[in-house]
MARKOL-529966 format. One record per residue (C-alpha): residue number from 1; x, y, z. Coordinates in nm, 3 decimals. Layout:
BEGIN
@num->NUM&x->X&y->Y&z->Z .
...
***
This chain:
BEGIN
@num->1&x->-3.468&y->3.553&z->10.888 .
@num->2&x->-3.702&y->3.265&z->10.949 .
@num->3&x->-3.580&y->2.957&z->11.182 .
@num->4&x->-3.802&y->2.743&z->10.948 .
@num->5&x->-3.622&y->2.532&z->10.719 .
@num->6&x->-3.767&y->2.403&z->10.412 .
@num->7&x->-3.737&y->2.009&z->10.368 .
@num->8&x->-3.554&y->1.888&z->10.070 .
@num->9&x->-3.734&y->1.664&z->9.856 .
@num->10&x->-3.815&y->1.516&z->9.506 .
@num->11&x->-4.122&y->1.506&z->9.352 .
@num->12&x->-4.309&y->1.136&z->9.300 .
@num->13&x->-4.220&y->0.994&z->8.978 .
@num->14&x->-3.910&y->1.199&z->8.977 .
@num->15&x->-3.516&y->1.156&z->9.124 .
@num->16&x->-3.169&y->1.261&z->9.123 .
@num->17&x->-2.903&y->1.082&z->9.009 .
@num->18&x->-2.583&y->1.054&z->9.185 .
@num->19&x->-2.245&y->1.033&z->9.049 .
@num->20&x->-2.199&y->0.651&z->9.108 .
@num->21&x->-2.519&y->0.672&z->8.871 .
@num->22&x->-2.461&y->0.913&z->8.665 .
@num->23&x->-2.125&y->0.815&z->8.555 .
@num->24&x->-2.221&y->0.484&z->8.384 .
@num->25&x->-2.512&y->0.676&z->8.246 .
@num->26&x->-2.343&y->0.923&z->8.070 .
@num->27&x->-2.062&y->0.683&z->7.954 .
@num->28&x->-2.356&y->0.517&z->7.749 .
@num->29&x->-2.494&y->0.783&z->7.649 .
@num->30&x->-2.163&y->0.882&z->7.492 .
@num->31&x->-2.114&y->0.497&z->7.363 .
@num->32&x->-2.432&y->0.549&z->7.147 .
@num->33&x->-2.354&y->0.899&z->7.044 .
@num->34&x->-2.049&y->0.744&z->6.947 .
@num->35&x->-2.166&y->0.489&z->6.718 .
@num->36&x->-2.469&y->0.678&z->6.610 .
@num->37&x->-2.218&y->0.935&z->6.414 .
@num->38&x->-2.048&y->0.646&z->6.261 .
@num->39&x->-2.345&y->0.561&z->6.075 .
@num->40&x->-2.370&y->0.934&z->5.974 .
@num->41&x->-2.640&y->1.043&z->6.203 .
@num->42&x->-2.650&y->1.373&z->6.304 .
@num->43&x->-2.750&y->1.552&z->6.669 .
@num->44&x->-3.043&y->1.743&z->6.663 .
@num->45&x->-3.245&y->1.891&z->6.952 .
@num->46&x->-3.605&y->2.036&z->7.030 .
@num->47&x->-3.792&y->2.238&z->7.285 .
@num->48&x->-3.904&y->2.084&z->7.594 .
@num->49&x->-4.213&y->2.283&z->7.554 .
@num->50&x->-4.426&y->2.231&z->7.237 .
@num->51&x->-4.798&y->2.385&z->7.134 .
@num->52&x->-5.003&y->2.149&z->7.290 .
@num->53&x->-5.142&y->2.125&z->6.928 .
@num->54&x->-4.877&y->1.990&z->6.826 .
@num->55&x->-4.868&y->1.706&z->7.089 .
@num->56&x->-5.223&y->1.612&z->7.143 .
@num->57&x->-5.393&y->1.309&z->6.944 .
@num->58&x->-5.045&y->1.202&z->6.864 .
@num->59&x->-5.009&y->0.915&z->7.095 .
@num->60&x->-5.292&y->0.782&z->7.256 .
@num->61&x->-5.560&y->0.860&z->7.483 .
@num->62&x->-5.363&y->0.741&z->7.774 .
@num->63&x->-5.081&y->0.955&z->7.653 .
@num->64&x->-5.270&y->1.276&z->7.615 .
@num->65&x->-5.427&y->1.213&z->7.987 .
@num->66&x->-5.020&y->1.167&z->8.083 .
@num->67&x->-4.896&y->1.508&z->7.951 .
@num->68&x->-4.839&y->1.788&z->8.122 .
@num->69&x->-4.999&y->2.047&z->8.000 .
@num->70&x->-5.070&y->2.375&z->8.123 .
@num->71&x->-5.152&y->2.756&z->7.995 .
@num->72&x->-4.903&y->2.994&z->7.965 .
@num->73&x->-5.028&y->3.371&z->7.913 .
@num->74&x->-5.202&y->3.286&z->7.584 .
@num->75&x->-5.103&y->2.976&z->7.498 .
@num->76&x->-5.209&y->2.663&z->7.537 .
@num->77&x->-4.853&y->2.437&z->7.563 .
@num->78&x->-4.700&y->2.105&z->7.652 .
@num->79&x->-4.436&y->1.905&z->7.723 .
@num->80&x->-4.289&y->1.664&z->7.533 .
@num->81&x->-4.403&y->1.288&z->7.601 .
@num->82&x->-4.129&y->1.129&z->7.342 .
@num->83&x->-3.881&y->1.262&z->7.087 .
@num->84&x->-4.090&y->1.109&z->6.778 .
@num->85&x->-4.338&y->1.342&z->6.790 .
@num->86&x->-4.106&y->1.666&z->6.796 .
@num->87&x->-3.912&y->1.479&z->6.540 .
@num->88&x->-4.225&y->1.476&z->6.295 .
@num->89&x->-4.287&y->1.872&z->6.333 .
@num->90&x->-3.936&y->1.894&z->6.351 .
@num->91&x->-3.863&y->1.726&z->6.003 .
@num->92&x->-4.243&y->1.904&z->5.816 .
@num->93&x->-4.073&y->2.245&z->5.968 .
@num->94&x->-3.732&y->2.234&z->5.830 .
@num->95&x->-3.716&y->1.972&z->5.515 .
@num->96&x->-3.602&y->2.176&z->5.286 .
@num->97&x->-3.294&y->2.311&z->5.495 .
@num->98&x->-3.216&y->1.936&z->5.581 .
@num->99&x->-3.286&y->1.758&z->5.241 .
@num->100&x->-3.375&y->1.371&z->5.235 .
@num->101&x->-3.242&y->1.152&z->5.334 .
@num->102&x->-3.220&y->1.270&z->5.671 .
@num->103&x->-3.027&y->1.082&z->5.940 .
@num->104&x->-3.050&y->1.181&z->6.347 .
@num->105&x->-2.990&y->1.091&z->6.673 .
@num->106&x->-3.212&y->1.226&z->6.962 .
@num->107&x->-3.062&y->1.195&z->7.317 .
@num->108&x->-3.327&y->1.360&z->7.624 .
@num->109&x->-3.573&y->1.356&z->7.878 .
@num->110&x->-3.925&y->1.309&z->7.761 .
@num->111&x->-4.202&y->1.342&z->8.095 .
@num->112&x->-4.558&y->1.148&z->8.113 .
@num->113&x->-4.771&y->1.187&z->8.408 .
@num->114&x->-4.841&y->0.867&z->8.482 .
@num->115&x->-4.796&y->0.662&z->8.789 .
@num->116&x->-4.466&y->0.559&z->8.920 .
@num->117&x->-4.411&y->0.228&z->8.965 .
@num->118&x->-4.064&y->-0.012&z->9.015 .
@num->119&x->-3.809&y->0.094&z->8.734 .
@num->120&x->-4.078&y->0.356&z->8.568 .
@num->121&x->-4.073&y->0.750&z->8.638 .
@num->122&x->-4.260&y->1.048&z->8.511 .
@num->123&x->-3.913&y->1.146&z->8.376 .
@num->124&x->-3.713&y->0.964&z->8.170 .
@num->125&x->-3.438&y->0.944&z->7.878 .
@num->126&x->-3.477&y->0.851&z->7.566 .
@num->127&x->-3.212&y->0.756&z->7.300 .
@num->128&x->-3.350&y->0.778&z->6.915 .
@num->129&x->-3.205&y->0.778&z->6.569 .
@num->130&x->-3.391&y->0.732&z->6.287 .
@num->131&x->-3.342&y->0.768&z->5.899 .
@num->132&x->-3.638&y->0.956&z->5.714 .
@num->133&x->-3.710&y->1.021&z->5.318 .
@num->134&x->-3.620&y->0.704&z->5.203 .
@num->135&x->-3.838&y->0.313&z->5.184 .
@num->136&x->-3.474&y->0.189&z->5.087 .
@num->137&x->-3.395&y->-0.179&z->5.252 .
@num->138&x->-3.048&y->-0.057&z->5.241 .
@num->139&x->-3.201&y->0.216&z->5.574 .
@num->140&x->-3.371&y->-0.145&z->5.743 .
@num->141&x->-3.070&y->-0.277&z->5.754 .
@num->142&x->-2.862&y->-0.016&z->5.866 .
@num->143&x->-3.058&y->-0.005&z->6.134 .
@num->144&x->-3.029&y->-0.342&z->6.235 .
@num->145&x->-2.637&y->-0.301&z->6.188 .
@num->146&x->-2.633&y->0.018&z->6.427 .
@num->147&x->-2.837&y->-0.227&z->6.674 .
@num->148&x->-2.532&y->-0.507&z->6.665 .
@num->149&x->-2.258&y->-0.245&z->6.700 .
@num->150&x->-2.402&y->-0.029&z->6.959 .
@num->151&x->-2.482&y->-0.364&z->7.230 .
@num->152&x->-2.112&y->-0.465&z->7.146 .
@num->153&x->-1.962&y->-0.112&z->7.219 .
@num->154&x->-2.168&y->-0.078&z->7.531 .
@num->155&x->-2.012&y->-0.426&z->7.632 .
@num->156&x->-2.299&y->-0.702&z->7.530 .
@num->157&x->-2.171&y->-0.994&z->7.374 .
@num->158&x->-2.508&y->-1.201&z->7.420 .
@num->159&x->-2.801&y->-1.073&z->7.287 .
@num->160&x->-3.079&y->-1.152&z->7.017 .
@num->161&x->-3.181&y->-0.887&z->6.765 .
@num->162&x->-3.531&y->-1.040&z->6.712 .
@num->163&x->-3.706&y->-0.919&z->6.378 .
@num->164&x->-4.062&y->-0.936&z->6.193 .
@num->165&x->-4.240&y->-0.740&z->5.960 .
@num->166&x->-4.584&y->-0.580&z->5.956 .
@num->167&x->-4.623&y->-0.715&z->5.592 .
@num->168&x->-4.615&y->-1.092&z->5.672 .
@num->169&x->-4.854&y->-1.079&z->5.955 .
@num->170&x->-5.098&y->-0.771&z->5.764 .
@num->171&x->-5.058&y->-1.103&z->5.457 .
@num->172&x->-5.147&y->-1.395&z->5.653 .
@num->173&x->-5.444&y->-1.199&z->5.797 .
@num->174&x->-5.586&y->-1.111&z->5.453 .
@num->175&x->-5.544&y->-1.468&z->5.340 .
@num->176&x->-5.718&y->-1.624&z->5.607 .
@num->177&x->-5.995&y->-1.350&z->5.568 .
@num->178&x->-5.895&y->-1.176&z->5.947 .
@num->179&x->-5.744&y->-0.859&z->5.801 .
@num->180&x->-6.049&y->-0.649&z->5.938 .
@num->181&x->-5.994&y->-0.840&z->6.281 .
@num->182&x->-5.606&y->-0.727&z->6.292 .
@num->183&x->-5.592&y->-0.542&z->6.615 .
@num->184&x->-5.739&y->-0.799&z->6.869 .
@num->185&x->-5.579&y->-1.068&z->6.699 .
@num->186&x->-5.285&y->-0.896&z->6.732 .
@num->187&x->-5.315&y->-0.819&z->7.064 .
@num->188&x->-5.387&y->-1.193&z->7.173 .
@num->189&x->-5.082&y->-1.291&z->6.984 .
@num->190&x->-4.859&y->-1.056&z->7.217 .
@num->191&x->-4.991&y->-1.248&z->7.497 .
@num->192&x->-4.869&y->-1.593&z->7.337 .
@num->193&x->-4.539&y->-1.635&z->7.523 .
@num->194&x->-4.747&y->-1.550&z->7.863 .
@num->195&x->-5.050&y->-1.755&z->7.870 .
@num->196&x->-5.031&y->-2.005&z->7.606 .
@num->197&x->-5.150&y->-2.144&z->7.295 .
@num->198&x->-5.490&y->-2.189&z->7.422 .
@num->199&x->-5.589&y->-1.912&z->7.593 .
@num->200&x->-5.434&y->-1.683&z->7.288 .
@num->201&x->-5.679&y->-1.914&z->7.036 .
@num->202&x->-5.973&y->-1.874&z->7.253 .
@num->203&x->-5.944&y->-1.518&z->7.329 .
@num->204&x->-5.882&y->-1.472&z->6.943 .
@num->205&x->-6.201&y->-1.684&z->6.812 .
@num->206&x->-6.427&y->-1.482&z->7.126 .
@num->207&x->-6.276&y->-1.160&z->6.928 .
@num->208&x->-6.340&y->-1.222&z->6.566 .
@num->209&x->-6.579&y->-1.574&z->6.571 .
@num->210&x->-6.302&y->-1.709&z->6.299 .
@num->211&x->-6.273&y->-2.046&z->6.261 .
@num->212&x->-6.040&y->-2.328&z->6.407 .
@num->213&x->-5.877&y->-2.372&z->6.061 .
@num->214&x->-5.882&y->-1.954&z->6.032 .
@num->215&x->-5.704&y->-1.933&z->6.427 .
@num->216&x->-5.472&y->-2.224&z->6.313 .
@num->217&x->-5.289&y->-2.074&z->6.085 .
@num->218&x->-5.238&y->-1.745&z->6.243 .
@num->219&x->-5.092&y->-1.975&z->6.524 .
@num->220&x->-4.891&y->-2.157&z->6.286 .
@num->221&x->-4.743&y->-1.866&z->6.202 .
@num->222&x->-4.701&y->-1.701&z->6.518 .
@num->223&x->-4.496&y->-2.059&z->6.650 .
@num->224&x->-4.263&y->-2.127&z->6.381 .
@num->225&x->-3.929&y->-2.166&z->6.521 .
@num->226&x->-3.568&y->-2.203&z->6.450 .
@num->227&x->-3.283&y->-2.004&z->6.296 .
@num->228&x->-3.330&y->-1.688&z->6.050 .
@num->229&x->-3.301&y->-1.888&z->5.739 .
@num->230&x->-3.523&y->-2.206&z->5.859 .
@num->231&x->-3.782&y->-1.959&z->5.904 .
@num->232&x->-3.802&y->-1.783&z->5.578 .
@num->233&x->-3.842&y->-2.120&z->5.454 .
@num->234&x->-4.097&y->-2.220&z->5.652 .
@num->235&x->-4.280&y->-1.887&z->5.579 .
@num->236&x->-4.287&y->-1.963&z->5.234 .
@num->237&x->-4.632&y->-2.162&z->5.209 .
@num->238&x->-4.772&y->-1.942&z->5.404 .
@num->239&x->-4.701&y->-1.587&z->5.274 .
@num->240&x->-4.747&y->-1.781&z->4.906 .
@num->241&x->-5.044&y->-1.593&z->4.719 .
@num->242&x->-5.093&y->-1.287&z->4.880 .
@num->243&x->-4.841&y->-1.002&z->4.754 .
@num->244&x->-4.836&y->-0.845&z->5.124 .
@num->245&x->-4.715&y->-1.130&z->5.290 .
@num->246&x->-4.452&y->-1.224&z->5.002 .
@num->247&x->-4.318&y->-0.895&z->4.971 .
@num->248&x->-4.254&y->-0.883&z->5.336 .
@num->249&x->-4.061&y->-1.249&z->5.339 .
@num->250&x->-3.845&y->-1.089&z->5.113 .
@num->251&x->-3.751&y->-0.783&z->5.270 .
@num->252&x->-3.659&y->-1.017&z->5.614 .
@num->253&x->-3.436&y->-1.232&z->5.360 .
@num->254&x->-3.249&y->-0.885&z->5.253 .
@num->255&x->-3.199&y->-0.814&z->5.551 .
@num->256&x->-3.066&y->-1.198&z->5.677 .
@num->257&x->-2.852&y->-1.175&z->5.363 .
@num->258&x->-2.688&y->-0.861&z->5.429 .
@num->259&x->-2.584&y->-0.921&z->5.743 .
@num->260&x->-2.477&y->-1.253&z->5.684 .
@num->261&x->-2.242&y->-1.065&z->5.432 .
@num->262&x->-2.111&y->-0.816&z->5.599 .
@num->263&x->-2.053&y->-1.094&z->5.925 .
@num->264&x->-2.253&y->-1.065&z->6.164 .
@num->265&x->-2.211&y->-1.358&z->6.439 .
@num->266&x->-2.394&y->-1.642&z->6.406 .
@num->267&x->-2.700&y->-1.659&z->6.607 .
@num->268&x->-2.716&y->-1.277&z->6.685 .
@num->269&x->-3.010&y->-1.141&z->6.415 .
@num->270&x->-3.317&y->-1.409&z->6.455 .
@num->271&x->-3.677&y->-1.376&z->6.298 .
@num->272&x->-3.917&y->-1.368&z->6.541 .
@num->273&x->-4.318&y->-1.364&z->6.326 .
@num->274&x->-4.478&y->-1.322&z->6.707 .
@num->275&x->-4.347&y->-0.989&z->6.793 .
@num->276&x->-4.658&y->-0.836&z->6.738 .
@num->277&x->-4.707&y->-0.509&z->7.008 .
@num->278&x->-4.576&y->-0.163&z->6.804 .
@num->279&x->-4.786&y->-0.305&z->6.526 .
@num->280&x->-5.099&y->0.011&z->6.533 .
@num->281&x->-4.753&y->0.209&z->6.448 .
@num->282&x->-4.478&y->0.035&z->6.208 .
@num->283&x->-4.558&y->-0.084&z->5.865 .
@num->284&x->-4.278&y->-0.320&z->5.726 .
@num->285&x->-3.979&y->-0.428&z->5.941 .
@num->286&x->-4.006&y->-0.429&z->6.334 .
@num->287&x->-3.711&y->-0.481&z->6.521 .
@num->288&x->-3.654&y->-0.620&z->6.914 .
@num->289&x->-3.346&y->-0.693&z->7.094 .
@num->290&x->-3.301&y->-0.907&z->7.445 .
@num->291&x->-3.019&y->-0.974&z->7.667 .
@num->292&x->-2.976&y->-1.356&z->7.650 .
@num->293&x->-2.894&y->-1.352&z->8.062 .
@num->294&x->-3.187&y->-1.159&z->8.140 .
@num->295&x->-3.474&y->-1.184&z->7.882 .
@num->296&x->-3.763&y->-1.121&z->8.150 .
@num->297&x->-3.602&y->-0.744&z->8.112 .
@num->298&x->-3.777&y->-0.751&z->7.801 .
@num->299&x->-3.670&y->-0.537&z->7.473 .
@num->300&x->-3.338&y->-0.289&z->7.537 .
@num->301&x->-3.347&y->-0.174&z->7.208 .
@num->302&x->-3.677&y->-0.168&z->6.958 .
@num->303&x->-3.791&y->0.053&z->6.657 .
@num->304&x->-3.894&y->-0.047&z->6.312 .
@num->305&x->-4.029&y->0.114&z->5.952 .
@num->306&x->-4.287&y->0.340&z->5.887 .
@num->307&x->-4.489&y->0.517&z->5.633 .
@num->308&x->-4.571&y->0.860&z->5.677 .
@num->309&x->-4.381&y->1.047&z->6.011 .
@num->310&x->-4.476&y->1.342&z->5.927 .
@num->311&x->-4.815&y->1.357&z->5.793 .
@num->312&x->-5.019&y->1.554&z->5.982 .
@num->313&x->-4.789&y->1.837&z->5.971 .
@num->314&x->-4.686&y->1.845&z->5.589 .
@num->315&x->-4.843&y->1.686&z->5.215 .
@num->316&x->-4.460&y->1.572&z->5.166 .
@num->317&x->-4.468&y->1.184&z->5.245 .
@num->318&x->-4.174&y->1.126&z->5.439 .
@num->319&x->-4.147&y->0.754&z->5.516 .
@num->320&x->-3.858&y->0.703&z->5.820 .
@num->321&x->-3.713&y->0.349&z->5.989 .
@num->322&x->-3.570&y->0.413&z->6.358 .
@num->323&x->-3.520&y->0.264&z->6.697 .
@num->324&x->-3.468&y->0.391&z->7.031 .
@num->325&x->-3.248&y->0.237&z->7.298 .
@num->326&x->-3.411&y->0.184&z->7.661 .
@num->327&x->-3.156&y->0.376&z->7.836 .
@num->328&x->-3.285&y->0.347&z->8.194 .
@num->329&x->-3.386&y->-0.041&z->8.119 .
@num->330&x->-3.037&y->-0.081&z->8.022 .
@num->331&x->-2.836&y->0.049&z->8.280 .
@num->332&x->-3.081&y->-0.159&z->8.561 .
@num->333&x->-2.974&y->-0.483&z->8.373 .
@num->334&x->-2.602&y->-0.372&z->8.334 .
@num->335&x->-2.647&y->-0.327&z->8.697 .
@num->336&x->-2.778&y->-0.666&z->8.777 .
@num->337&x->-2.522&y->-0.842&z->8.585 .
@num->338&x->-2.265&y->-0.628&z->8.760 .
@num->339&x->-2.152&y->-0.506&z->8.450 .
@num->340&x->-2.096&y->-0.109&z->8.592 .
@num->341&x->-1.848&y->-0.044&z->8.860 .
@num->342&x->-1.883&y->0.108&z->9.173 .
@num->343&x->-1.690&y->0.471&z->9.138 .
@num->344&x->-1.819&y->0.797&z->9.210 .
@num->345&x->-1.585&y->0.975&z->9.036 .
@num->346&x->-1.492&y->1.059&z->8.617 .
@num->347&x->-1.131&y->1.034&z->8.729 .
@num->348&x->-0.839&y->0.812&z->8.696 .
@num->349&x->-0.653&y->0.931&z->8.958 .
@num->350&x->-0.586&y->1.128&z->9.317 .
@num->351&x->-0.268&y->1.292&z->9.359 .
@num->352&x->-0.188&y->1.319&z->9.758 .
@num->353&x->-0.150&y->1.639&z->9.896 .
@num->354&x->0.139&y->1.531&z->10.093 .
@num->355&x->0.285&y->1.870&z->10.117 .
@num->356&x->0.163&y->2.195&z->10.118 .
@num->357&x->0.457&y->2.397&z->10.046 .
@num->358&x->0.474&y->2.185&z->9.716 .
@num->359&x->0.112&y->2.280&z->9.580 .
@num->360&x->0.263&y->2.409&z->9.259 .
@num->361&x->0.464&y->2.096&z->9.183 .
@num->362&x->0.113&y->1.883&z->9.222 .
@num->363&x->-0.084&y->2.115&z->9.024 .
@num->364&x->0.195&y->2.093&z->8.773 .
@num->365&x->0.236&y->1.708&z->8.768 .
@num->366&x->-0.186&y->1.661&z->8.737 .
@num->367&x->-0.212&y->1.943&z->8.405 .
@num->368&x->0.106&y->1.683&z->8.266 .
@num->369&x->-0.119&y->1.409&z->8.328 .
@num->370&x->-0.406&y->1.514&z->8.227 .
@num->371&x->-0.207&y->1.627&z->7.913 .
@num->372&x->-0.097&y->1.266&z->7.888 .
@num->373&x->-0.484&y->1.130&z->7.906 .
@num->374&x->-0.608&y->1.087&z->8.231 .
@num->375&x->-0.860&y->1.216&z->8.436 .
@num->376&x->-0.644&y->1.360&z->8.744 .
@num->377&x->-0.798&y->1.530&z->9.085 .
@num->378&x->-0.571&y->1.673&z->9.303 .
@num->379&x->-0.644&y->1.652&z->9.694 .
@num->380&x->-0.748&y->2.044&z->9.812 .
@num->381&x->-0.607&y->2.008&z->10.170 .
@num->382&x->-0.248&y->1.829&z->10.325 .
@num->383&x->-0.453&y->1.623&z->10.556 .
@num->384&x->-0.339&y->1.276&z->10.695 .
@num->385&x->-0.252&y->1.057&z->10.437 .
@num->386&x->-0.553&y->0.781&z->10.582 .
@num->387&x->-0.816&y->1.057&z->10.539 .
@num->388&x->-0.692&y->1.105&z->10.180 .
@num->389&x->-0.664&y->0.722&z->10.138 .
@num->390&x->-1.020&y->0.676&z->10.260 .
@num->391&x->-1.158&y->1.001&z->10.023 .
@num->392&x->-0.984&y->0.800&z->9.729 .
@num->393&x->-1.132&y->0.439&z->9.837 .
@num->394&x->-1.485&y->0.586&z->9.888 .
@num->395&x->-1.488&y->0.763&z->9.540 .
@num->396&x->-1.358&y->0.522&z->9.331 .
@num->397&x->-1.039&y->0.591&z->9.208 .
@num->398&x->-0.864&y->0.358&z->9.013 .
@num->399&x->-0.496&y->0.476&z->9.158 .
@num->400&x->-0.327&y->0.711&z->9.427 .
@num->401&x->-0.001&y->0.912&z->9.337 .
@num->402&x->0.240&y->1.019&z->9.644 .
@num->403&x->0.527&y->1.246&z->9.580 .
@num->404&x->0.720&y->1.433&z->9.927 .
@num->405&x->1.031&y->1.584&z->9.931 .
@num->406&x->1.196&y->1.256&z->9.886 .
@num->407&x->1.054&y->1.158&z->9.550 .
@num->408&x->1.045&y->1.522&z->9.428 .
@num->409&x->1.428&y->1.505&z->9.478 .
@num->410&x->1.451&y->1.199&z->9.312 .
@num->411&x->1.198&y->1.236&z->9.026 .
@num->412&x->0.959&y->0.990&z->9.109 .
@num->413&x->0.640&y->0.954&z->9.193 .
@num->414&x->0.460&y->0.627&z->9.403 .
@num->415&x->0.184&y->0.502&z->9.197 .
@num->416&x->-0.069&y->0.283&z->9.403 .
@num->417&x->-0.313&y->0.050&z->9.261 .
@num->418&x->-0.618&y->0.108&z->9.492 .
@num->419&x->-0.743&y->-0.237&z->9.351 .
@num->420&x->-0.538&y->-0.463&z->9.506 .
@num->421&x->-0.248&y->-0.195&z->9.642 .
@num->422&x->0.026&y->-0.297&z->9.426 .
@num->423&x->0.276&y->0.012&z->9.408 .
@num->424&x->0.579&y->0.132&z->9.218 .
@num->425&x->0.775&y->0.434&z->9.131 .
@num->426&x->0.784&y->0.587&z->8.865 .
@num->427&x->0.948&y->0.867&z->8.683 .
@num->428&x->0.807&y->1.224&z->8.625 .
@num->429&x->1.085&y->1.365&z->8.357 .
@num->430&x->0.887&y->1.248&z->8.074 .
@num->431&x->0.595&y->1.455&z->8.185 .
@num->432&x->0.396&y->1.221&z->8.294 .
@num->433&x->0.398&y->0.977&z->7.985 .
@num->434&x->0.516&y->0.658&z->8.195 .
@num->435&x->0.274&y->0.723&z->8.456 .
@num->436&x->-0.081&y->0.740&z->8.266 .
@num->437&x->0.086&y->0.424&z->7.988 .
@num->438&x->0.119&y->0.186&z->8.347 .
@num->439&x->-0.247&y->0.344&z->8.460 .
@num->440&x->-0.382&y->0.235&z->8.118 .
@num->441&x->-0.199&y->-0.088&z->8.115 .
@num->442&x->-0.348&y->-0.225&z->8.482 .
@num->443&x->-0.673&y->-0.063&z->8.323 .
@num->444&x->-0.648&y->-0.308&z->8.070 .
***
């Protein structure tokens, strides 16, 4: 056998996660699973691996230089570089098993070859649902809905759900004769929060030669300011006499309305006429959400409407509205506002293996606990109870049980609070009941 060991390593772009990471990362994942079926979405999954046919010319160039792609025996295949993509061949392949409307949720790793940078890898989650078969307002605003619930249940209480439409800004452009210049104007406009007024107006006019008066009211558009309701009135002389631009003012007050009925907070759902990136893609509502303590993290949570998902794949038009929640983004500002604690275990609690003739009694007391609702490891060796005090400290657990021959006589157990090392004893004869209620209570 060869003395030569091989060094262990990740690739660039790529990493493990440990289980002080992984933990908080698959509790969200499970939040927005969890709210996702509430709304009636369903699961679905695809292959990692697609025809590269399928992939290519989907994205953009950049995105078809990122893929991986490689020949296997005969065919030419890829791997996935998002889930919308597999979702459109997914939907053309099976639409008559599924039926319209069809609601899912997507949940997996998507990979791009591109270069790693701070907070950006060549593999990464993504977290999608999306309704398709239906240009019903009643699916825009759903998705808006799933937006507020889903921060909340991950534990956000301020954030702004910011929200345009492709329609008002597609209107304004045809009125003030720019509609053929939409992309660079566009594109300047994104920059408006980063460089200014000026700059955006002179990098606009050097794009499309418009004039001040032309540039001016795109501006005015892009700056109007104040809460959701003070802006649709504000938009009204300016989407007035061009069908686009009105019919998209309306759908934003639907969508204002019905959340204002079914009571939203106040202040939560804003309309925001300069989100303008995501615009080559959607075609009515777009949708943006920030953490109010950490906006330079950009968007955690962005989709909007479109027309036609699926087609270059099928002649059935099949018009969808979806978001997708930045997963990875996320956690890094959850982290930052110390919002995920630091265990590196799934478990409540560590029963001491105080003594090891009484290994059946422990693994009896952790199935009644576990039975009772908590996540219970037992110690594997009697060692000194420091050691096992230290394992318990160093993985997180949120309390230590202790039972010898004392409190097995008695029918007790001591429960310590590794927090701040309050302890008590506690009774057993219930089978465990007492126990994982005071757990839960100190758990809060």
């Amino acid at each position: 056998m060869s003395d030569s060991l091989i060094t262990p390593r990740t690739m660039s772009g790529f990493r493990d996660f440990l289980p002080e990471m992984m933990i908080p990362r698959e509790r969200l994942m499970e939040t927005a699973r969890q709210v996702y079926r509430k709304y009636g979405f369903s699961p679905i999954d695809t292959p990692t691996l697609e025809y590269a046919e399928i992939l290519t010319g989907k994205g953009s160039d950049e995105t078809d230089r990122q893929m991986y792609r490689f020949q296997h025996g005969k065919h030419d295949v890829a791997m996935r570089f998002d889930l919308t993509v597999p979702l459109a061949r997914f939907v053309a392949q099976h639409q008559n098993e599924l039926g319209m409307p069809f609601k899912r949720y997507h949940i997996a790793p998507v990979w791009r070859g591109e270069r790693p940078q701070a907070g950006r890898y060549r593999e990464f989650a993504q977290c999608d649902f999306d309704t398709i078969g239906t240009t019903s307002i009643a699916s825009d605003i759903e998705i808006v809905m799933v937006i507020n619930d889903l921060m909340r249940a991950i534990g956000f209480e301020k954030f702004s759900i910011r929200m345009n439409n492709r329609k008002v800004l597609n209107g304004v452009l045809e009125k003030s004769n720019l509609a053929e210049h939409s992309v660079p104007v566009l594109r300047a406009l994104d920059k408006l929060a980063k460089i200014g007024r000026d700059k955006v107006k002179t990098e606009m006019a050097e794009a499309t030669g418009a004039s001040d008066e032309q540039l001016d009211q795109i501006l005015m558009l892009a700056e109007i300011k104040g809460t959701a309701n003070e802006v649709l009135e504000q938009l009204v002389p300016l989407c007035s006499g061009n069908e686009l631009a009105e019919q998209g003012r309306e759908e934003l007050a639907q969508i204002v309305a019905a959340t204002e009925a079914v009571g939203f907070p106040e202040g939560t759902l804003s309309i925001d006429v300069s989100i303008a990136r995501g615009l080559d893609y959607y075609t009515g509502t777009i949708v943006e959400t920030f953490l109010d303590d950490l906006p330079e993290f950009g968007s955690v949570c962005s989709g909007g409407r479109y027309d036609n998902l699926a087609q270059l794949y099928t002649k059935t038009e099949l018009p969808g509205i979806g978001a997708s929640l930045g997963l990875d983004r996320l956690l890094a500002a959850m982290e930052k506002l110390d919002m995920i604690p630091p265990v590196k275990t799934p478990a409540d609690v560590l029963i001491v293996f105080f003594d090891k003739s009484q290994l059946h009694y422990y693994l009896k007391l952790a199935q009644d606990l576990r039975a009772a609702g908590l996540g219970v490891e037992l110690y594997p060796d009697a060692k000194k109870l420091n050691k096992q005090y230290k394992y318990a400290d160093r993985r997180g657990f949120a309390a230590t049980l202790i039972a010898g021959g004392d409190e097995i006589e008695r029918g007790i157990v001591q429960v310590k609070w590794m927090a701040d090392g309050t302890q008590v004893e506690l009774p057993v004869a219930d089978g465990g009941k007492e126990i994982a209620e005071w757990i839960k209570n100190q758990q809060g």
